[in-house]
Structures are given as structure tokens and as C-alpha cells.
C-alpha positions as CSV (number, residue, x, y, z in Angstrom):
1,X,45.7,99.8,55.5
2,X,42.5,101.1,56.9
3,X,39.1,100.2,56.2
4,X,35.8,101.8,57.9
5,X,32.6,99.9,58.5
6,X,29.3,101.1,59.4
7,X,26.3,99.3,60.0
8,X,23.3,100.0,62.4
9,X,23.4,97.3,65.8
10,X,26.3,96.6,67.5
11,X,25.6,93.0,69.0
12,X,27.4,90.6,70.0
13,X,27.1,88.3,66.8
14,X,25.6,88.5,63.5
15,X,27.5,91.2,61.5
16,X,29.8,91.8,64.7
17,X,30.9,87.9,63.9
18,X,31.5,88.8,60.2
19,X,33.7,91.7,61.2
20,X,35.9,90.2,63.7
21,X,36.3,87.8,61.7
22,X,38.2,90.1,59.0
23,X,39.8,91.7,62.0
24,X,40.7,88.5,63.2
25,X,42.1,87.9,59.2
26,X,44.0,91.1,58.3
27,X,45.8,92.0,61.6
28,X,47.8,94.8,60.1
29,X,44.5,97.0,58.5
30,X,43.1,99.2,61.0
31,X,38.8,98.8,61.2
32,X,37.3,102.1,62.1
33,X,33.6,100.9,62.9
34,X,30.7,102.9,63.3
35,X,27.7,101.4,65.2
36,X,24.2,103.5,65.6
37,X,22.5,101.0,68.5
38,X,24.6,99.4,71.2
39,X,22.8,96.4,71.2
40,X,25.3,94.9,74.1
41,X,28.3,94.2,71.8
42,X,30.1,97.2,72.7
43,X,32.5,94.8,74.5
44,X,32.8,92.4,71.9
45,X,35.9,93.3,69.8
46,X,38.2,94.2,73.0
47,X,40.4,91.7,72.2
48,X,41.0,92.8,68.7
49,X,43.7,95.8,68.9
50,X,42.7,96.8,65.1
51,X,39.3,98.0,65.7
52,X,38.3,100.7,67.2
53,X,34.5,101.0,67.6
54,X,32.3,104.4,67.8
55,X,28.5,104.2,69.2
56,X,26.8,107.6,67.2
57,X,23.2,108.6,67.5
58,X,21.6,108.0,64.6
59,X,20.9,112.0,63.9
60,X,24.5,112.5,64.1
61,X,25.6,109.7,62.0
62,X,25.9,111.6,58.6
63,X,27.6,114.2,59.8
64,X,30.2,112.2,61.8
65,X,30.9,109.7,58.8
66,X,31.0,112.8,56.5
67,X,33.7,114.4,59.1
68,X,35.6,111.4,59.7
69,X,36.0,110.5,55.8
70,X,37.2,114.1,55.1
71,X,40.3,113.1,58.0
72,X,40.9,110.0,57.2
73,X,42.3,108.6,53.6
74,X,40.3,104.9,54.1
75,X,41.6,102.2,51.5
76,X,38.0,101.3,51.6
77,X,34.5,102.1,53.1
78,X,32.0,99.1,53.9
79,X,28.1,100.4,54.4
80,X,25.9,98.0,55.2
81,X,22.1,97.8,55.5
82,X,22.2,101.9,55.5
83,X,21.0,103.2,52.1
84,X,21.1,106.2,52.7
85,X,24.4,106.7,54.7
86,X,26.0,104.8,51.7
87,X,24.5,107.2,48.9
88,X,25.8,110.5,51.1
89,X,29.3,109.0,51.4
90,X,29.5,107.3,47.9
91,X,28.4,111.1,46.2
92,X,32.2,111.9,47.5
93,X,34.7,111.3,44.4
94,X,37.7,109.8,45.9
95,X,35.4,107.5,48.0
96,X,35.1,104.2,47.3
97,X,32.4,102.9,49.0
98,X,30.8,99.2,49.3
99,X,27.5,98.2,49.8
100,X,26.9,94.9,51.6
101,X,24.0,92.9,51.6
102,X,24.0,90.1,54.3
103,X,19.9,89.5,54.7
104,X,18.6,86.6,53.1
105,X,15.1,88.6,53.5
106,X,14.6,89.6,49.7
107,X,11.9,91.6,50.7
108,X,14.8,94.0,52.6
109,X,17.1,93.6,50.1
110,X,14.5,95.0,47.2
111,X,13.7,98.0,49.9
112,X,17.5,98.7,50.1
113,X,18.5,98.0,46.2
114,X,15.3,100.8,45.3
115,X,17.3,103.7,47.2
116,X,20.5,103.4,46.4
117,X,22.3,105.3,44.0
118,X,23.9,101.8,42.7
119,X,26.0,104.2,39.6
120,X,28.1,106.0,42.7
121,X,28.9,102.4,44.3
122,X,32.3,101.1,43.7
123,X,31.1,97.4,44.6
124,X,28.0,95.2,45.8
125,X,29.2,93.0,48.0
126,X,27.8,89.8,49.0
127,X,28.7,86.6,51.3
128,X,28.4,83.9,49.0
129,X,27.3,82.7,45.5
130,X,23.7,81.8,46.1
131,X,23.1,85.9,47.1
132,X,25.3,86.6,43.9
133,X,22.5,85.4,41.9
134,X,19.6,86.6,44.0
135,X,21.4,89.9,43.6
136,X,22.1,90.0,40.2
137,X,18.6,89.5,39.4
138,X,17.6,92.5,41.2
139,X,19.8,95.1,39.6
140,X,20.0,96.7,36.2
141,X,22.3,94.6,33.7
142,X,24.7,97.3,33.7
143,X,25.5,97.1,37.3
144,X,25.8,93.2,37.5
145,X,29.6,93.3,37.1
146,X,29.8,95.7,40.5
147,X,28.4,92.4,42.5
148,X,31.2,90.4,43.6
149,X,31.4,87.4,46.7
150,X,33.4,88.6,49.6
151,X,33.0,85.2,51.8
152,X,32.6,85.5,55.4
153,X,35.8,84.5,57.5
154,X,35.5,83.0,61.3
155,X,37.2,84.3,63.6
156,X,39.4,81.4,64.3
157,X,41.0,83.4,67.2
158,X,37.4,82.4,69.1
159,X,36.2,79.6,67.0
160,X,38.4,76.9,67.3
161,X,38.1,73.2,67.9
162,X,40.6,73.7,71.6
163,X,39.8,75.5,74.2
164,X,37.3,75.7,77.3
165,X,34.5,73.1,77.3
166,X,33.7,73.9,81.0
167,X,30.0,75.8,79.9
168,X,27.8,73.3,80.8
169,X,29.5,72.0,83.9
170,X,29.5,75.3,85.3
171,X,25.6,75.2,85.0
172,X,23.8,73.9,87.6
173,X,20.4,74.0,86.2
174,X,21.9,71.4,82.8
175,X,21.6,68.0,84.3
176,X,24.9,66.1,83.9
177,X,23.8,63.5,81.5
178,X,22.1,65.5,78.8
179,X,23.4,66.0,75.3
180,X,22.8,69.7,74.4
181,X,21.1,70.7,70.8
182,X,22.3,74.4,70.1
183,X,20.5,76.6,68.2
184,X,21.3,79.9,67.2
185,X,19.3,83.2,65.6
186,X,16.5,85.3,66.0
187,X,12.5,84.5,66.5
188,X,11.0,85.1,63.5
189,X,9.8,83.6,60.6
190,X,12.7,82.8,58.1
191,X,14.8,81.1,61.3
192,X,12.1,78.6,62.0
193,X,12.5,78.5,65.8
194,X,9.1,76.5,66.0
195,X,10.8,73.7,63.7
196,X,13.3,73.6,66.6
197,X,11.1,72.8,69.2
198,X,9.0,70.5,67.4
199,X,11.9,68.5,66.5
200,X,13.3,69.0,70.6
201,X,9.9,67.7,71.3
202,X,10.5,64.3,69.4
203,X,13.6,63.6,70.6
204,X,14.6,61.7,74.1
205,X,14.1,63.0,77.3
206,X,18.1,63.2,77.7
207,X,18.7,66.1,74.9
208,X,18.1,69.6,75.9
209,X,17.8,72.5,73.7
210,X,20.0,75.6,74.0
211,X,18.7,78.7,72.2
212,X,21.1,81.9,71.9
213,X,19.3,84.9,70.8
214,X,20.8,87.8,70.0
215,X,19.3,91.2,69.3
216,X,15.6,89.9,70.4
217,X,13.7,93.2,71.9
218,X,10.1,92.2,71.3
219,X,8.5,90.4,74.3
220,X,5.7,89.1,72.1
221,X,8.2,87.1,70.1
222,X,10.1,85.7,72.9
223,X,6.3,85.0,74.2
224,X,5.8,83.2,71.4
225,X,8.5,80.7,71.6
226,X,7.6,80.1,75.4
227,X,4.0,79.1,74.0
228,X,5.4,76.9,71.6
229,X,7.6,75.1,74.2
230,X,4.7,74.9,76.2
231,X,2.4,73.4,73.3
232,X,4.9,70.9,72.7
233,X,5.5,70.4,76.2
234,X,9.4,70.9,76.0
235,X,9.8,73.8,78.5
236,X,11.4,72.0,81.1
237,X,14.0,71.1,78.5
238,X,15.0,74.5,77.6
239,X,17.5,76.7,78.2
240,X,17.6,80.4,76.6
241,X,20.8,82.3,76.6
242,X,20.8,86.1,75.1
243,X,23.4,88.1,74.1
244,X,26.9,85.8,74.6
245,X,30.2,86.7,73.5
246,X,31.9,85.0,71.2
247,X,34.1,83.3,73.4
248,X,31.3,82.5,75.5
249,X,29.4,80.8,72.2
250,X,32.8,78.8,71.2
251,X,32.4,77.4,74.8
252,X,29.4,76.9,74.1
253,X,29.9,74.7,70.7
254,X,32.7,72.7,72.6
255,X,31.1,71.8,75.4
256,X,28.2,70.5,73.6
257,X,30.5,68.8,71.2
258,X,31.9,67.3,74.6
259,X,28.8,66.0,76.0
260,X,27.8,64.1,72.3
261,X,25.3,67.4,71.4
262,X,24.9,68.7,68.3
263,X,23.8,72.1,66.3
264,X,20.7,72.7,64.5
265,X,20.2,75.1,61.7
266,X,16.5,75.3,60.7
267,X,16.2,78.1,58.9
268,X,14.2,78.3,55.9
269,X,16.6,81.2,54.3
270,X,20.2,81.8,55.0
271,X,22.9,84.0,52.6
272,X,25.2,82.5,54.4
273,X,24.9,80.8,57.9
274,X,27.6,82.2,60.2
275,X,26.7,80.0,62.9
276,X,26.9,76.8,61.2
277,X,30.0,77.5,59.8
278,X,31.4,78.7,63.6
279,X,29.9,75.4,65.1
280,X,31.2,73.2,62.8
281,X,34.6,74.5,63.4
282,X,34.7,74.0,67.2
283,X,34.4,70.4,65.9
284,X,30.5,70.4,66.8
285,X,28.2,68.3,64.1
286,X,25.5,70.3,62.5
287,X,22.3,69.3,61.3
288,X,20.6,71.8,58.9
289,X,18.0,71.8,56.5
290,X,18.8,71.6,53.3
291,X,19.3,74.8,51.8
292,X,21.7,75.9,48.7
293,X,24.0,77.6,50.7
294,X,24.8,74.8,52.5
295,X,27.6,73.9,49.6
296,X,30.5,76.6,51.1
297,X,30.4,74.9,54.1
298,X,32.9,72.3,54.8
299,X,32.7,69.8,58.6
300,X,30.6,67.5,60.2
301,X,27.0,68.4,58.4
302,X,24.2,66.7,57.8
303,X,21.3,68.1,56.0
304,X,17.7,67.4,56.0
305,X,15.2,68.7,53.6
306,X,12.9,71.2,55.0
307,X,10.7,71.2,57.4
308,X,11.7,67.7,57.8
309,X,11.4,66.9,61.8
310,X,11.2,63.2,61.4
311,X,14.4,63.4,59.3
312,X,16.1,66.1,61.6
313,X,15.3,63.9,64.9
314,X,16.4,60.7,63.1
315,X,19.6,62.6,62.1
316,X,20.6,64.4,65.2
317,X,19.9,60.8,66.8
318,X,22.5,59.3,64.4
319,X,25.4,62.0,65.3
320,X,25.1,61.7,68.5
321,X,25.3,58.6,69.0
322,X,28.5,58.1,67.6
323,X,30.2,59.5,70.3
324,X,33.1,62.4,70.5
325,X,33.5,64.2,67.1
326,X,36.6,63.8,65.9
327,X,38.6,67.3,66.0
328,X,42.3,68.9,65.4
């Protein structure tokens, strides 16, 4: 088989996790994927022998895809967050092309939904059954069939519970006795990085918060978070890692799993939540706040409701202290 995939930023997770992770599933299909930005995950599915991954200016993107279509007899076409691009390609008979939605943002996913031409789609996918429903409500009735759940898969190749754990000793700035609290996503609203620090800030001197940020551009936003660590006078206790690989971020989860660290999800919407579901299975506990989505996902998780900080210090506190997680 062979599937092409298109979507705009080629990082290093995010939507890059979600496609190795199919990759990583269906060894034998061929991924042809088409990024617009190389946003320094250009690297990141070298180890994967079925895909093959094309950087295109965005002005030339139509016109390649249209091209590369015409050559190529794909079993299936994924677009994702590209209205346009997926209304060009989908006006094509024999193509039979799926539109993704992986933003928990409704406000994007209403912006996308009003220009497509949903009648020329041959499926709406999304990543679990909590965006089912937000998309079904958004579409005419007689589309609602077209939306179907295509879960997210890890890439197990990466995110396992064995393998290096060496992260942290390598790092001579992360004192030898702290317990790390990873968190993972962007700096803005709906990933509620201030909740983060707050609850950093109410935890013992002898945890130290690790934020990985991926596809952050805007200096007043990274800014922002320094000001917050600075109000709540956690600064010293922070480290901030961008743009790491995925092998890099499973050494990441199992080192903090060694040292009796935890994750931390607090974000306030999630249509899926990729990273908890990597973390948990390097064997690291999560603690999240309590969101509907949090159902699919099966490990070491403890939710809080949210906005919670007592609750989420209280509960990282608790899985912690019970030592090494268990893992297989």
C-alpha cells in the first residue's frame, strides 16, 4: 500500500508523533509526506524506511500534490489542517481524500469545517470519540456518517518502557537528587503552562520542572512563561528543552520515571493527548487534569479536576513517593 500525508509543520512531535506512529504500525505501506515549514523535524523519521518526506514552499504545494497524485495510484490521501489543499485534491474523482482534524481549538476547527467542500471528502477523520461528537455537531446531518475515529498509535519503536534512562545524568546543570516533572506542549492558552508553574511552585524544593516545547517561534510567549517562573519564584527550578526527537523525549520519560518524577498534563483541552499516552508508556506516571478524553488512555494516571493545583501537588506528591513505577 501507499498512503500520502500532507500537513503544514514538520516538527519534531505533534502530528510528526501521530505519523510515525502509523509508520511505526503498518511497516509494509509506503508514507509519502508532504510538509510546507521545516520546523526542525526534517530528521525525525530517519529511522523509518517507509516514509519518505518532501519540504515544498507553500506556493508550490498545489501544484506538486496535484503532480504527484496524477503519478502515483495512493490507496489513500490524508490532508490535514489544509482546507484548501484538501478541496483541490478531493475535486479529483478517483481520489479519495481524508480530512483530519487533530485541534482541540473549536474555534480552528469551525474555520476549517466552513471551507471545505465536505460532499467531495471520502472521510472526516478524527483521534478519538470525544472530537467525534464535537465534530458531528458541527457538520450538516448528512455528512455525520463521513466522521469516523482513527485512534492515534505510539510509536512503540521509541516509546517503550526499556531503553536509555541516562538523560538526566548526562546533565550537569539537573542536581542529582531531584525528581523531574515533565511537561510537554506549547505556550498558550488551552495548554495551561501557567497551571504548571503554579503547581512547580507548591511543590518541594527537590522537584524540578522540565518543559519541552515544540514549534514555539514567538519570543513574547516564551517571555511570558519566564515572567511567570519569575512571579512564582521557580526559575531556578526550570529547565526548558525545545525541539527533541523522539528518542531523545522517550529518554526523557524514562529517566524521570527512574529518578521517582512524574508527567503533568494541564491542559484545559486535549482531542487526544499524545504525550500522555507516550509518557505513560515509558512506564512514567501522569497526572492530568481531568478532562473527557482522559478515558482512552490506559497506565499509571491520575487525574485532577481543573485548575486544581492543591490536588495536582498533593497527587504528584503521592506518585512519587511510591518509588520506581512498576514497568514490562
Amino acid at each position: 500500500m501507499r498512503k500520502l500525508v500532507t500537513y503544514p509543520n514538520c516538527s519534531k512531535g505533534g502530528v510528526s508523533s501521530v505519523i510515525r506512529g502509523r509508520a511505526a504500525s503498518e511497516p509494509d505501506t509506503i508514507f509519502d509526506v508532504i510538509f510546507i515549514n521545516d520546523r526542525g523535524g526534517s530528521r525525525a523519521f530517519d529511522d523509518l524506511p517507509n516514509v519518505n518526506v518532501r519540504i515544498i514552499r507553500k506556493d508550490r504545494l498545489s501544484a506538486f500534490l496535484k503532480s504527484l497524485t496524477k503519478a502515483i495510484d495512493y490507496d489513500a490521501i490524508h490532508v490535514l489542517s489544509q482546507p484548501v489543499i484538501a478541496n483541490e485534491l478531493s475535486a479529483e474523482e478517483d481520489a479519495a481524500v481524508s480530512y483530519e482534524f487533530h485541534s482541540s481549538n473549536m474555534t480552528i476547527v469551525e474555520s476549517e469545517i466552513s471551507e471545505l467542500q465536505l460532499n467531495q471528502l471520502a472521510e472526516i477523520a478524527v483521534p478519538s470519540k470525544q472530537m467525534e461528537t464535537w465534530i458531528r455537531e458541527r457538520v450538516p446531518k448528512r455528512f455525520r456518517p463521513r466522521v469516523n475515529v482513527t485512534p492515534n498509535l505510539v510509536d512503540k519503536v521509541s516509546f517503550r518502557p526499556e531503553g536509555d534512562t541516562s538523560y538526566f545524568d548526562n546533565d550537569r546543570d539537573f542536581p542529582v537528587s531531584a525528581k523531574p516533572i515533565v511537561w510537554v506542549g506549547r505556550f498558550d492558552r488551552d495548554k495551561g503552562f501557567q497551571y504548571a508553574v503554579r503547581t512547580l511552585a507548591q511543590l518541594p524544593e527537590e522537584y524540578f520542572g522540565v518543559f519541552v516545547v515544540s514549534l514555539e517561534h514567538d519570543p513574547a510567549r516564551v517571555a511570558a512563561f519566564f515572567n511567570e517562573c519569575d512571579t512564582m519564584g521557580v526559575r531556578d527550578r526550570v529547565h526548558l528543552l525545545m525541539d527533541i526527537s523522539p528518542l531523545e523525549m522517550s529518554n526523557i520519560y524514562r529517566s524521570a520515571r527512574e529518578r521517582n518524577g512524574a508527567f503533568i498534563s494541564t491542559s484545559l483541552m486535549e482531542s487526544f493527548g499524545y504525550a500522555i499516552a507516550e509518557s505513560m508508556s515509558c512506564g512514567l506516571p501522569c497526572v492530568a487534569f481531568n478532562l473527557p478524553i482522559l478515558d482512552i488512555h490506559q497506565g499509571p494516571l491520575t487525574s485532577v479536576p481543573i485548575g486544581d493545583i492543591a490536588g495536582m501537588s498533593e497527587a504528584i506528591q503521592a506518585v512519587t513517593a511510591k518509588g520506581k513505577t512498576a514497568h514490562a
